[in-house]
Structure formats: structure tokens, C-alpha cells
Wavefront OBJ file of the C-alpha trace (Angstrom):
o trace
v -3.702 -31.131 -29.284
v -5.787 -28.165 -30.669
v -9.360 -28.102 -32.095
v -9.682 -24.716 -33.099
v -11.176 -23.740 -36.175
v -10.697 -22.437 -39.357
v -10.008 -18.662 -37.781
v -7.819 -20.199 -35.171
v -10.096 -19.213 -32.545
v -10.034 -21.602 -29.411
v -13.552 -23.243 -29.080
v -15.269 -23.169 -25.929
v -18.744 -24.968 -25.367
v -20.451 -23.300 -22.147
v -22.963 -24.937 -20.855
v -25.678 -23.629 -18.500
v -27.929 -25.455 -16.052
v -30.624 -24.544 -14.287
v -30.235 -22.374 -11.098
v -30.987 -19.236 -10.571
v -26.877 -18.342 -11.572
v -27.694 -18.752 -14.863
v -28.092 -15.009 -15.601
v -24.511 -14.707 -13.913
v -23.018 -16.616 -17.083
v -23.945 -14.293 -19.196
v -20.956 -12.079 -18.163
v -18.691 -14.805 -18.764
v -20.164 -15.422 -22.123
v -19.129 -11.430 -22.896
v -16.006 -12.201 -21.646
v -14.992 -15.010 -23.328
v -16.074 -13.478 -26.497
v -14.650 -10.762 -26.275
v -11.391 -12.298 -25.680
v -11.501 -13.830 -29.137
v -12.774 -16.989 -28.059
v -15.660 -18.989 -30.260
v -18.272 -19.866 -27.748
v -20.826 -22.508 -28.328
v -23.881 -21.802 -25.426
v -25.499 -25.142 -24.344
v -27.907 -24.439 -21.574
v -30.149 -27.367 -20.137
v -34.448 -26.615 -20.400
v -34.226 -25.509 -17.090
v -31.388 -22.506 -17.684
v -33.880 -21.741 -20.315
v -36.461 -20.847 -17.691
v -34.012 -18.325 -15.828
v -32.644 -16.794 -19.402
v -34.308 -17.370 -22.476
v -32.335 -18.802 -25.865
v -32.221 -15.236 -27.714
v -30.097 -13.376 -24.800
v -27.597 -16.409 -25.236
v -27.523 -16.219 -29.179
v -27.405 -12.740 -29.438
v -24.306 -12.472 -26.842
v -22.041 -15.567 -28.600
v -23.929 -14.694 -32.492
v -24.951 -18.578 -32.700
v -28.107 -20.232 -32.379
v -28.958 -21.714 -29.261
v -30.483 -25.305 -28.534
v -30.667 -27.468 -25.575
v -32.188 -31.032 -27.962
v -29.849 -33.389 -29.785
v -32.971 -33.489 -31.762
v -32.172 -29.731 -33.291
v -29.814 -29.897 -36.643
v -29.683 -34.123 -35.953
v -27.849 -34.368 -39.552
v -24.395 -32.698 -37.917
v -24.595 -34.879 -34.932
v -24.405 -32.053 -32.313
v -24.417 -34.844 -29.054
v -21.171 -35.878 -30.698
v -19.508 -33.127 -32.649
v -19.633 -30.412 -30.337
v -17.739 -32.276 -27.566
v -15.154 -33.594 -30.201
v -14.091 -30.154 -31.305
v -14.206 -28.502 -28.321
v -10.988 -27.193 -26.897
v -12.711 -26.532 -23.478
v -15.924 -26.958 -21.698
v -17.027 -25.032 -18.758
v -20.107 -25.499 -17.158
v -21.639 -22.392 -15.084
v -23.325 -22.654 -13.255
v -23.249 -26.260 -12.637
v -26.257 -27.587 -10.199
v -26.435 -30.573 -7.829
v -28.453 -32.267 -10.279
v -26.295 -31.353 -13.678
v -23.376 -32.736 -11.042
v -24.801 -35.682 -10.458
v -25.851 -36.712 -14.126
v -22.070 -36.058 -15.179
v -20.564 -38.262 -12.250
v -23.341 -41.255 -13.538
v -22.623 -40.692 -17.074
v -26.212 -39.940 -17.868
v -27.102 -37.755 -20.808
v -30.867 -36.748 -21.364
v -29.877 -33.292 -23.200
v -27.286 -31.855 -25.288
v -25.292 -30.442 -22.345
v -24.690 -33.842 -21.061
v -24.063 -35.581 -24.279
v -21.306 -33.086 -24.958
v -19.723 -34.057 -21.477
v -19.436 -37.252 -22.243
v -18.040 -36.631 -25.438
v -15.615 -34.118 -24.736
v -11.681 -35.101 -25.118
v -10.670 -31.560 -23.238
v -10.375 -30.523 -20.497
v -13.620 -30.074 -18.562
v -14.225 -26.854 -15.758
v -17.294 -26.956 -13.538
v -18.522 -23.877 -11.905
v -20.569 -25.245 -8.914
v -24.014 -23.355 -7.648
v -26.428 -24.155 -4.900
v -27.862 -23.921 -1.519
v -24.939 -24.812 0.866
v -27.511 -28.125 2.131
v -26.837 -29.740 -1.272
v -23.588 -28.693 -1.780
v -22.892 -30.342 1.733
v -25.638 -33.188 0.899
v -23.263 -36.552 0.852
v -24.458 -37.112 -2.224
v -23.161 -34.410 -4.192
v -19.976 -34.813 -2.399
v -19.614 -38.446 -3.658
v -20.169 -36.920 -7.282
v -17.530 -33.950 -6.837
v -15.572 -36.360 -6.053
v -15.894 -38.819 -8.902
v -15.775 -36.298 -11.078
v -12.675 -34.922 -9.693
v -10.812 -38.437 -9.854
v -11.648 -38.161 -13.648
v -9.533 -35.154 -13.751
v -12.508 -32.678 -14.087
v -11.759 -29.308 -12.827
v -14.570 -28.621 -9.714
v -13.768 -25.778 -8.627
v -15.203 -24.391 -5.184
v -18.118 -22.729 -4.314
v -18.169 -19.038 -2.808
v -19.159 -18.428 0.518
v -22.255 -15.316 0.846
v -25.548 -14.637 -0.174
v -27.664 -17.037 -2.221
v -31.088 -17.048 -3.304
v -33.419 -15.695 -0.921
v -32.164 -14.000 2.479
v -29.300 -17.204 2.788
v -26.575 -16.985 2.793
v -23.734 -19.692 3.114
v -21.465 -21.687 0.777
v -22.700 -22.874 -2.302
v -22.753 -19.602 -3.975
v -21.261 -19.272 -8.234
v -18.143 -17.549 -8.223
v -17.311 -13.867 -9.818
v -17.559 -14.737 -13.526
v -14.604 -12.633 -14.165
v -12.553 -15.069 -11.874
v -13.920 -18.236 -13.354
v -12.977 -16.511 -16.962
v -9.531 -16.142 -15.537
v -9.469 -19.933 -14.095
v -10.757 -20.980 -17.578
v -8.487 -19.169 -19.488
v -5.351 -20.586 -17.584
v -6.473 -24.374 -17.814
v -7.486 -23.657 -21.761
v -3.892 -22.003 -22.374
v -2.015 -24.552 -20.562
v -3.937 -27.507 -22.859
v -3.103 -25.377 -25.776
v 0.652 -24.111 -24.841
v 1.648 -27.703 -25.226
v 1.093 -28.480 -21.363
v -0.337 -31.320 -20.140
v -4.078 -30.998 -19.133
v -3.659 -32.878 -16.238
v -4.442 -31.598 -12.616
v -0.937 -32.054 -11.368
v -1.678 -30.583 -7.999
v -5.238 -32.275 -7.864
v -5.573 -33.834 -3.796
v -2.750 -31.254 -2.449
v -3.625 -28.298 -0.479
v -1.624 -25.581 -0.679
v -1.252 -22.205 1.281
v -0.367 -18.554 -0.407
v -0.088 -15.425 1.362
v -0.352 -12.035 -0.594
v -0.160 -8.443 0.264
v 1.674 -6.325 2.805
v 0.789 -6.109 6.239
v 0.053 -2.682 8.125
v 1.439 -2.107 11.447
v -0.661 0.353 13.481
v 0.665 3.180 14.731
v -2.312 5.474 16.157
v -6.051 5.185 15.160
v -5.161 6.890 11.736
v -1.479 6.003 10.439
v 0.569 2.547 9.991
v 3.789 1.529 9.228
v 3.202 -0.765 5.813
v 4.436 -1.286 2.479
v 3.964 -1.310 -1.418
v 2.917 -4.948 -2.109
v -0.665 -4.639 -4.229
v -1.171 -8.614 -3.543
v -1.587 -9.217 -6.729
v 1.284 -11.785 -7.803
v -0.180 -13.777 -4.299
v -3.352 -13.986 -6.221
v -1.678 -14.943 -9.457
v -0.440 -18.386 -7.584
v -3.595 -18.918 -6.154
v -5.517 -18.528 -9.502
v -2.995 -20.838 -11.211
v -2.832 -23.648 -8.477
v -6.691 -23.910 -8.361
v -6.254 -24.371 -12.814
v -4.362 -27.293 -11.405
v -6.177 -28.716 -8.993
v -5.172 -27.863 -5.568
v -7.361 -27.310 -2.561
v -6.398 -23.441 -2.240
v -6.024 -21.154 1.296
v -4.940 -17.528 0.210
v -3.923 -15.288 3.340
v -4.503 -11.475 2.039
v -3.161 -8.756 3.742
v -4.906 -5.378 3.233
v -5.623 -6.462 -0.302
v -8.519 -4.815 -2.577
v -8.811 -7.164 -5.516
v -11.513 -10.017 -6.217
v -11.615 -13.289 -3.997
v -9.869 -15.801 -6.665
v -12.962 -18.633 -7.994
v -12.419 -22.054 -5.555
v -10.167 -20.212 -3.029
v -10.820 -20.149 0.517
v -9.503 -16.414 1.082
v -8.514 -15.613 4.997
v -7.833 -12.087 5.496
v -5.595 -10.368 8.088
v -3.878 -6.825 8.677
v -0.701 -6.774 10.675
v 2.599 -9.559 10.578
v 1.243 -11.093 13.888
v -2.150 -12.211 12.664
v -0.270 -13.404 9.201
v 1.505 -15.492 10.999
v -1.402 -17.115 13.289
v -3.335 -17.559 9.996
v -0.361 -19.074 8.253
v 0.420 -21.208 11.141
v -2.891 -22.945 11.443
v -3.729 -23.214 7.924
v 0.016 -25.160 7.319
v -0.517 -28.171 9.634
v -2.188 -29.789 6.750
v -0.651 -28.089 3.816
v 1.457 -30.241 1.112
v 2.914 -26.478 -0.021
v 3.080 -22.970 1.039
v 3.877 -19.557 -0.801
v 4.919 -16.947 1.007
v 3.952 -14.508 -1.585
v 2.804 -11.578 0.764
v 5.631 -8.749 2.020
v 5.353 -8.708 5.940
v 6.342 -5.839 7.698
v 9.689 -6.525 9.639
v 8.718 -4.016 12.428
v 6.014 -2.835 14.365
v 6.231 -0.363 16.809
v 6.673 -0.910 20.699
v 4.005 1.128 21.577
v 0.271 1.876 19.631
v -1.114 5.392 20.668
v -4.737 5.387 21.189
v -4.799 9.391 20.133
v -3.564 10.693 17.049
v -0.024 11.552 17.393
v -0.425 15.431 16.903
v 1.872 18.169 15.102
v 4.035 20.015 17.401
v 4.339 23.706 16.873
v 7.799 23.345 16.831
v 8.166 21.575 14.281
v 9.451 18.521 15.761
v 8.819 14.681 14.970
v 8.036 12.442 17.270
v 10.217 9.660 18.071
v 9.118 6.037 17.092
v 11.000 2.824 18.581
v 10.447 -0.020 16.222
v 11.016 -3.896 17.005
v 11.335 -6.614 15.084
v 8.255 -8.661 14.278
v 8.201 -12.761 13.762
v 10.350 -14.031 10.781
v 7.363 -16.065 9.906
v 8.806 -17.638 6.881
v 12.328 -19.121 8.553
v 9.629 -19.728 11.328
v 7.477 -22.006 9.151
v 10.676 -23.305 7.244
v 12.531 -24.941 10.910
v 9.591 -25.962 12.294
v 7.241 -27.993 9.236
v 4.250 -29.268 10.488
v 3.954 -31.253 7.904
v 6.839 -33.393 6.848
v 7.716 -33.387 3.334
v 6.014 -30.019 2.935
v 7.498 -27.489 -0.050
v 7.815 -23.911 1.215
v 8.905 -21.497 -1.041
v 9.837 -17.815 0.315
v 10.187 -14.142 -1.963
v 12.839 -11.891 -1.835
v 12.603 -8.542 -3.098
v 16.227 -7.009 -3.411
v 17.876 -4.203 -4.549
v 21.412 -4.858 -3.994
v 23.414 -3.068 -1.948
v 27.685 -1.969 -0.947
v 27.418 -6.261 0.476
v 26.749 -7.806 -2.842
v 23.924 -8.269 -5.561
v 20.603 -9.596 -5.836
v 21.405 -12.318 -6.337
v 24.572 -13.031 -3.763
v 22.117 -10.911 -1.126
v 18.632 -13.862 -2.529
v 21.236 -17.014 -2.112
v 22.250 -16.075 1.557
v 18.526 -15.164 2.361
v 17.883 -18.699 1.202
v 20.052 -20.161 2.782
v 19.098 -18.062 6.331
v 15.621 -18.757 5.890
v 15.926 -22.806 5.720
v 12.876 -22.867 2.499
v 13.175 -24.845 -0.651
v 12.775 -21.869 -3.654
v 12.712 -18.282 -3.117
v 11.790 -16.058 -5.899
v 14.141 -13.113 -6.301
v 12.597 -9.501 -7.520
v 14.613 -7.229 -8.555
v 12.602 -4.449 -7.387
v 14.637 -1.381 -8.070
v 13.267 1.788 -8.507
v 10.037 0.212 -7.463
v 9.351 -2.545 -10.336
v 7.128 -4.857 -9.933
v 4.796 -3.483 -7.059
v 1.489 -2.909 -8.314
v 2.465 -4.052 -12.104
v 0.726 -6.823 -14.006
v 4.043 -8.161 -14.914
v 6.735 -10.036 -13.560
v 10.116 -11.340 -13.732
v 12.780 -13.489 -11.550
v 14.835 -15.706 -11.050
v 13.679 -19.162 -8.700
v 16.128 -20.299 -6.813
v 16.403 -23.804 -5.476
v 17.979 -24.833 -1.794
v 19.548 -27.698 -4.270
v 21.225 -25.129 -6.024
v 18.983 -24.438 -9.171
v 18.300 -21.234 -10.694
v 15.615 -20.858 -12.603
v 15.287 -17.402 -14.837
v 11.878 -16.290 -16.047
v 11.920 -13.801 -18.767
v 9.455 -10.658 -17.962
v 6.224 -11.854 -17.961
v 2.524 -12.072 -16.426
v 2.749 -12.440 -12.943
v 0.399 -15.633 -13.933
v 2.894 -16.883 -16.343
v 5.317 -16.596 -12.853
v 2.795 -18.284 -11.094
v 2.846 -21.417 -13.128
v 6.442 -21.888 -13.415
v 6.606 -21.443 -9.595
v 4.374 -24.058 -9.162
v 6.191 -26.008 -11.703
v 8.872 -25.969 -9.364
v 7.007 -27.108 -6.720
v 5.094 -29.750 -8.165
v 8.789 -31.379 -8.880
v 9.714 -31.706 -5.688
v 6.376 -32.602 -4.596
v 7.099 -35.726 -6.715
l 1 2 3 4 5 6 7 8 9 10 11 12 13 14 15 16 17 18 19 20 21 22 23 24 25 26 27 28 29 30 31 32 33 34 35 36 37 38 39 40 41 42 43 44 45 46 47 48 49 50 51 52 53 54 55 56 57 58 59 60 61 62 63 64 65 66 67 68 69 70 71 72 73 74 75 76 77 78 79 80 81 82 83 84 85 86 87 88 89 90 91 92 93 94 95 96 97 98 99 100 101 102 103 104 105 106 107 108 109 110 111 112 113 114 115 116 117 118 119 120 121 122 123 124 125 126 127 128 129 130 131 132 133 134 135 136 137 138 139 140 141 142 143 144 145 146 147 148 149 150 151 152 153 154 155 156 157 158 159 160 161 162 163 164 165 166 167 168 169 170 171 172 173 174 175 176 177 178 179 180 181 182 183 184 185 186 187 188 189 190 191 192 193 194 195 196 197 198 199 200 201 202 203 204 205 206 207 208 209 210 211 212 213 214 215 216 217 218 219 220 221 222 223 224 225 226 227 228 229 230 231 232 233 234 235 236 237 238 239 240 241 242 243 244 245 246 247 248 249 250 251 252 253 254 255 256 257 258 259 260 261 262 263 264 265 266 267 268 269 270 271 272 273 274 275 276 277 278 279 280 281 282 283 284 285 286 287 288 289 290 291 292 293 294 295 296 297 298 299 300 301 302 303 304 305 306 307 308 309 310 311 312 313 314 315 316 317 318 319 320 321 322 323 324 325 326 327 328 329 330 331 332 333 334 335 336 337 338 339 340 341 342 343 344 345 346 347 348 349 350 351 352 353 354 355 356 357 358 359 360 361 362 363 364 365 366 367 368 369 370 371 372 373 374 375 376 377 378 379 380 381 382 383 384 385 386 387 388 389 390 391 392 393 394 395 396 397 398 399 400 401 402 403 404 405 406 407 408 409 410 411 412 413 414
């Protein structure tokens, strides 16, 4: 169901606690606004210490209060959680954390909690002692079991010279994170964290395969449709490890990101991080050679004119590799193919035998002729199943990809 108003504009309320973050939401404010989203700011007292109630009014054009005593005749405890179609919370502090997991409400921010029928994001922020504190565990997860949306801290540099976990996300990611779960609530989707408790493993990018100090063999894969599934399973829930390989675009919010250059150290990241995974993607495009010797010099021009000769061998199939051997019974793994056709058969006849090679559960077939996809925002394929299925989705986002991979998953999960 949708609450939007009058000018169809999805309503957001985004509340603000007090930590020192606070100044970070006003970039997600901008954002959201800009996106054609009506935004409601409800900060606590103490966010009003770090940013003051005009930069908030004059970024969303409303007025600003943190009383249920302000405007009392329209109810605002009650009637801004009722017609909210989302509530995110950023930064959200120990304390805001544990007043939401109690069900207390001393302010408007945490009167609207309670009263909100939506789905609910919180954007954790603190020193990494009370994000580990016992306490604040307990209330992540209560609120979690609630089906709130926590999503993870980022690991770096927090107030002061510490650093450490416990630090607020890029606002841009947890835009993107709150755009998904809002568009999912409103495409007719259930809210529900349907991969809430699972972890799940992606790997994005191409690995490089050194050949001297300067050059490497390597490929065109920009990462980015990797990212994409990690985005969309953390919307949903999961406990998220993303593998990157030589990839140069923002750590997704709540993901633990693991990066690595060449085939071998994808597959000793992959490897440990799948003992205890319910799912992994194999998004990333691993180099199938390397060569059988690294110069330490740079291999030089010769005046002749001549190339050099490089002997190649074949590196780990990691995917079959993971797909024979699960560590973890039960597991989903789902493999990419990008193909191109060739004088042995199509795409697809060249994706089914892959499949079927490789031993995984869904590979998603790209059609990547004439270079589409790599690098592009967009997407489209076709997800086939080891059962059989065939799934076609129509060009697309590479998020809108994302989610019907994971719808895929998520079935045979269940």
C-alpha cells in the first residue's frame, strides 16, 4: 500500500539523532529531494546541537521540530508515522537504538517509529565500543527480528583520531539502499526482509594478472552489476561479503567489502568467506589465465620489432570449484556467463552446457556482443536454472537484475 500524497510524491520522514553524523544527513536530505521525494526532517534535541533546525528546513522547504508539543492540533506523534511511505533514520545512535528496541518515545522521532506502518531503515553511527557494547547488540537485534532494516556500520575513521567500525555509511549509498527497500514496498513487493539471517557472498570485477611491474593480463568487467546484488541483498536483509576485484566505485552501505587483484587471491577470499555462506554470486569475471612466468623488469621493445612470447596457463575454475565442493550444504551458488556465440552454437546452447559443466544452480547469461553491458548502467539476461528454468529479464538496471536474481535465489533458499 502507498501513502503518497496529493502530488504523488513518495513520503519519507528522516529522522536525525544526535552524533556527530548528523551533518552527514544533510547530503542525503539533497538527495532524496532531489529525487522527487517529499521529505519530512525529524531530528532529536541533540541532532539539533550538531545542525541547527534552519539548515534542515531550508534543504527539505518544511519546518522543522523535534516536540510533539509543536502544531499538537494535527497530531504529528501520530500522523507523520501513518503517512509515511518510509522512514530512515541517519544517523541512528546507540541511544536512539536502544529507545526504538524498548518502545520508548520521549520526542517526535520516536513517536513516529512507533507509529510507522512502513518499512523502517536505520543508518547506525558510533564509536566501535558501543556498537560492540552487548547492549546495543541485543537492541540491533530486536529490532532486526521486527523486520527493521539495520544496516551495518562502516569500518574507518570516526570522531577524533579513531578509527574502527561504527562509522555512518556514504549517504549516497544509504540513498541507494533506501531507495530500493522504498521501491520494492511501492512496486507491489512485499516489505519483508526475505533474506534477513542469511549471509550471502558476491564477487564483482575482473581480476588482473601481472605480467611485469607495469602491464597485466585483465579484462572489461567495471564491477558494477557485483555491486548492484550486493546493494539489493542488504535492502533485503542479508548479512553481505562483496569480493571486488580492481574495482573503483563506493563500498555499498552494510557490506563488508574484501578486496583482491588476481584469480588466485579471488579464490582464497571466496573460499573462506563461503564456509558459512547460505548463497554466493559469482558476479566478478576472473581471468582464465595467468602467465607462467612474472618478469620483475619491464619487458622492453626490441629494435626489431619483435614481440615477446608469453606462455599462459590456466588459472583455478573457482566457480565449478566452489559448486563440487559446498562447504555448506544446501548452499545456492549462482555463476555468470558472458557469451557471444560462436561456429558451436548460441548463447544460449553455449550458457546451458556451461551450466551444466560448472555443477551451480542459476547462471545469468550476457549477451555481451560488441561489448554490451561492460561498464553500462543497464542490464539484461536470461537466468537459467540447473532445474531447467529460464528466466528472461527485459533490459533493465543492473539493480532491477539484481533483485530478480535474488528472487531466484531466495526460492530455492525456501
Amino acid at each position: 500500500m502507498t501513502r503518497s500524497g496529493p502530488d504523488d510524491r513518495p513520503r519519507v520522514v528522516l529522522g536525525v539523532s544526535g552524533g556527530i553524523a548528523a551533518y552527514k544527513a544533510c547530503e542525503l536530505l539533497r538527495r532524496l529531494t532531489e529525487s522527487g521525494h517529499d521529505v519530512t526532517v525529524v531530528p532529536t534535541a541533540a541532532a539539533l546541537e550538531f545542525v541547527g533546525a534552519p539548515t534542515w528546513a531550508a534543504l527539505s522547504g518544511k519546518p522543522v521540530s523535534a516536540e510533539v508539543w509543536d502544531g499538537v492540533h494535527e497530531v504529528p506523534h501520530v500522523r507523520l508515522g501513518q503517512s509515511a511511505d518510509l522512514v530512515v533514520v541517519a544517523p541512528a545512535t546507540a541511544d536512539l537504538l536502544a529507545k526504538a528496541a524498548h518502545g520508548l518515545a520521549d520526542d517526535l522521532l520516536t513517536n513516529t517509529l512507533l507509529t510507522a506502518r512502513c518499512p523502517v531503515v536505520l543508518a547506525p553511527a558510533m564509536h566501535t565500543e558501543m556498537w560492540e557494547h552487548p547492549a546495543t547488540a541485543a537492541n540491533v537485534a530486536t529490532l532486526r527480528s521486527r523486520g527493521v532494516l539495520v544496516i551495518e556500520p562502516a569500518e574507518g575513521r570516526l570522531t577524533g583520531a579513531d578509527t574502527g567500525k561504527g562509522r555512518l555509511p556514504d549517504p549516497e549509498e544509504i540513498f541507494e539502499v533506501a531507495r530500493d527497500v522504498l521501491a520494492r514496498a511501492q512496486g507491489g513487493q512485499s516489505a519483508a526482509l526475505d533474506l534477513a539471517g542469511r549471509h550471502v557472498v558476491v564477487s564483482a570485477g575482473g581480476t588482473r594478472e601481472r605480467l611485469d611491474p607495469v602491464r597485466f593480463l585483465g579484462n572489461r568487467s567495471s564491477g558494477r552489476q557485483g555491486y548492484a546484488l550486493a546493494r539489493a541483498a542488504v535492502a533485503r536483509g542479508a548479512e553481505v561479503t562483496l569480493v571486488a576485484a580492481n574495482v573503483d566505485l563506493r563500498d555499498p552501505a552494510g557490506v563488508k567489502v574484501v578486496r583482491v587483484e588476481s584469480t588466485a587471491e579471488l579464490r582464497d577470499a571466496v573460499l573462506s568467506a563461503t564456509a558459512g555462506a547460505d548463497a554466493v554470486v559469482m558476479a566478478a569475471a576472473p581471468a582464465d589465465f595467468r602467465p607462467t612466468a612474472l618478469s620483475d623488469v619491464k619487458i622492453k621493445k626490441a629494435d626489431d620489432g619483435s614481440a615477446p612470447t608469453i606462455t599462459l596457463r590456466q588459472n583455478p575454475d573457482i566457480l565449478k570449484e566452489i559448486s563440487t565442493h559446498r562447504a555448506r550444504p544446501g548452499a545456492v551458488i549462482v555463476g555468470f556467463a558472458a557469451e557471444t556465440g560462436d561456429a558451436t552454437g548460441g548463447v544460449l546452447d553455449l550458457a546451458r552446457a556451461k551450466l551444466a559443466r560448472k555443477g551451480c544452480d542459476l547462471l545469468v547469461v550476457n549477451d555481451v556482443s560488441g561489448g554490451a553491458v561492460f561498464g553500462s548502467t543497464d542490464n539484461e539476461a536470461v537466468i537459467l536454472g540447473a532445474d531447467g528454468s529460464a528466466v528472461d529479464v527485459p533490459h533493465g538496471t543492473k539493480s532491477a537484475l539484481a533483485h530478480q536474481i535474488w528472487d531466484q535465489v531466495v526460492a530455492r533458499l525456501s
